[in-house]
N, C-alpha and C positions, 0 to 999 in steps of 0.2 A: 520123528519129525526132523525135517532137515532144520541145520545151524543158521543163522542169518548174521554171520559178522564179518567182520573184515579183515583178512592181515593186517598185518605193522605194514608191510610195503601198501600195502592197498591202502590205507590209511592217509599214508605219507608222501608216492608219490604224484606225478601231476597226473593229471586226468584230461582231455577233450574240455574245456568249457572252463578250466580254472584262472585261465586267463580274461576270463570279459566282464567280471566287475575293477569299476574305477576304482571303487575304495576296497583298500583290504578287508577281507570277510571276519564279521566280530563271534560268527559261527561257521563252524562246515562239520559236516556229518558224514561219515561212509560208514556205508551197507553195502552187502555183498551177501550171494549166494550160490552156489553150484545147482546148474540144472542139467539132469540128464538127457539133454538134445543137443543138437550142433546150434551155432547160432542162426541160421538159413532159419528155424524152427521156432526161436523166442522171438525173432525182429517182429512178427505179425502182431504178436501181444504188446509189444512195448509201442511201435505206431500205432495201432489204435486205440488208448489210452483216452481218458478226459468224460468227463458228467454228461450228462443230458443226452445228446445227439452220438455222442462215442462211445466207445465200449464200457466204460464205468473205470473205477481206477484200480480195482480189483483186492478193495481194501475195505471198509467197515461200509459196506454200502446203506445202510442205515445212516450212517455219517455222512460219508463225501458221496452221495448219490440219491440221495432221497428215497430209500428202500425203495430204489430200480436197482436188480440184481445187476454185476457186470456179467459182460458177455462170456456163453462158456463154450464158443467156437471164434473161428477166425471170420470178422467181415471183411471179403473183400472189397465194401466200397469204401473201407476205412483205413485204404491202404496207401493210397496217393498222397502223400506228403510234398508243402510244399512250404521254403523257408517264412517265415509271419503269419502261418494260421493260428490260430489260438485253439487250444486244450481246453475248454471250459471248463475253469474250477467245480462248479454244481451245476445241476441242473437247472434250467432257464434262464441262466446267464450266459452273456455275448463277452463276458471277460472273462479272464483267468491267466494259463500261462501262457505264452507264446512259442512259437518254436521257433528257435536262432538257427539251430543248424542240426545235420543231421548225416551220417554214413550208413546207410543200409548194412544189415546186418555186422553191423560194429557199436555206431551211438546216435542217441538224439540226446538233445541240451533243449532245455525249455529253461524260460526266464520268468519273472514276472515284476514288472515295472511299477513305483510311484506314480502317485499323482502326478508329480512333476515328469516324470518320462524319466527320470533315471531310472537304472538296471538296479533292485533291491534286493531279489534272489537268483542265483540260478540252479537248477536240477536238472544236472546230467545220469543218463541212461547208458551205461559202455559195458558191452556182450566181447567178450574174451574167450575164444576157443579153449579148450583144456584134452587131456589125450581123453582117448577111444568117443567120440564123439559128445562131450560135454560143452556147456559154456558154464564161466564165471559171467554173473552177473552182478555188476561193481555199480553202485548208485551214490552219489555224491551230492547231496545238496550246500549249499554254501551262501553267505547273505551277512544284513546286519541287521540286528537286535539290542533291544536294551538292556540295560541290567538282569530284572525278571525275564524277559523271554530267554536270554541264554540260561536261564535253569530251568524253566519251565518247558521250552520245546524242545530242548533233544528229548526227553522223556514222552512226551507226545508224540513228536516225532519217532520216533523208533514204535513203539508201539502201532503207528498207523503206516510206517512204511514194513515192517515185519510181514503185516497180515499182509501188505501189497505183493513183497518179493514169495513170498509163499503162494500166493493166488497166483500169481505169474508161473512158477517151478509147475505146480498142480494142473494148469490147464496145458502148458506146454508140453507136458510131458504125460498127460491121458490123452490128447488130442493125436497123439505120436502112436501110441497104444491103439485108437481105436479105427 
């Protein structure tokens, strides 16, 4: 089974998206995985991403998908990205994350706002070429939380972004295969 962590550099330095919350983040999280495809090859899995209407998140779908399987090919009508669509967290909802911004095969940054309309998390997505045709896949969530949730969600968190980055390495890389 491949590893899902991070360097010290990955960890450490800045990323696509570390800049757009106001308030310093009372968590950030990186993950990271090497997948054997160029990134031209992972970008279609990482756009088409979110519950219900999109691909699924490619994580405990029993969980974040209402055991609707995610997808185990590329849709191309899921490919048109455009900056403020929103990712729908689960299924049958019109909220969730939003996309801020995005470089085709490089990154997407997805947000997800308060009530109030402040910026509460962000979760960037950044594909890193690597030699003989690989990408690093570097995932960054960052946000604020209270006391309990900084001990309680990175633990959840890794655990459900694990199975994500793994589900992603898997379809990108049999999809290549077949």
């Amino acid at each position: 089974m491949m590893p899902v962590c991070a360097t010290v550099d990955e960890q450490t330095r800045p990323l696509p998206g570390d800049n757009l919350l106001t308030e310093p983040p009372t968590l950030s999280m990186t993950h990271a995985i090497t997948i054997k495809r160029p990134p031209h090859d992972v970008w279609p899995w990482i756009a088409q991403m979110g519950a219900g209407s999109r691909a699924g998140w490619y994580s405990y779908d029993f969980l974040d998908n209402r055991h609707h399987h995610s997808a185990n090919r590329v849709l191309p009508e899921l490919q048109h990205l455009k900056v403020g669509m929103v990712f729908p967290a689960l299924p049958g909802k019109t909220d969730g994350f939003t996309l801020v911004a995005f470089e085709p095969d490089h990154f997407l940054i997805l947000d997800f706002k308060a009530p109030d309309g402040t910026r509460q998390v962000t979760w960037a997505f950044v594909l890193e070429p690597v030699d003989h045709g690989s990408t690093r896949l570097i995932v960054r969530s960052r946000g604020t939380s209270g006391a309990i949730g900084n001990r309680v969600l990175p633990v959840v968190h890794f655990i459900m972004e694990r199975k994500q980055l793994l589900g992603i390495a898997q379809r990108a890389e049999s999809q290549a295969a077949a």
